[in-house]
N, C-alpha and C positions, 0 to 999 in steps of 0.2 A: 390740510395734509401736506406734509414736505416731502416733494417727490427728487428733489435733489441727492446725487449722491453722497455716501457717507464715508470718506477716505479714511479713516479710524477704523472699521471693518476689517479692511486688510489685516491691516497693523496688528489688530485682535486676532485674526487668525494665526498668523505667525506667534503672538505672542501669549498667549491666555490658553492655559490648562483647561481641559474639560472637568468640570466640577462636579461631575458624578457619574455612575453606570461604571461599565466592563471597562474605559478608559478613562475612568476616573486620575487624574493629575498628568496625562497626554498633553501635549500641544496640541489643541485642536488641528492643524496640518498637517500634522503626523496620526490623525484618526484614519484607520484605511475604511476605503471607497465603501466597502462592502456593510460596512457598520452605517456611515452616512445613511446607503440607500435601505438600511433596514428600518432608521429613522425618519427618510422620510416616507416610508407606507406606514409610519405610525403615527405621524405630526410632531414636525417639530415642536418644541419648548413656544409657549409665547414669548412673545417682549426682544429684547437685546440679544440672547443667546440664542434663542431661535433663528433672527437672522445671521448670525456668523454662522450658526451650523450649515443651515440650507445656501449661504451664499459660497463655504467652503466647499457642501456638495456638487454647486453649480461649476465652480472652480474645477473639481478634481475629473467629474464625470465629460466635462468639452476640454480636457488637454490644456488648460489656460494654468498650470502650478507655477509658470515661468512667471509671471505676474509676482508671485511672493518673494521671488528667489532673493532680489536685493532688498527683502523686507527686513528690520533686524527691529 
């Protein structure tokens, strides 16, 4: 298991559309808070989307968006 982290992450959240649901073609960082944490009492997605969703929600929910700010 690679427990290193993944700096492409980021990147994805800034840059990667959400590909489906009520924010279907959003920038994932522009999904509000409120929708993340409806997702996560329902599980996230497995695989790759999954964790951008839930690492965005970790992001948005502890104050940390300044992390994305110079992300382009």
């Amino acid at each position: 298991m690679d427990t290193k982290p993944d700096p492409t992450i980021l990147i994805d959240i800034v840059r990667m559309p959400m590909p489906y649901g009520k924010y279907k073609g959003t920038l994932i960082k522009h999904i509000p808070t409120y929708y993340l944490e409806w997702m996560s009492t329902q599980g996230f997605p497995e695989g790759r989307l999954g964790m951008i969703l839930s690492t965005a929600f970790i992001i948005k929910t502890n104050g940390l968006e300044y992390l994305l700010k110079d992300i382009r």
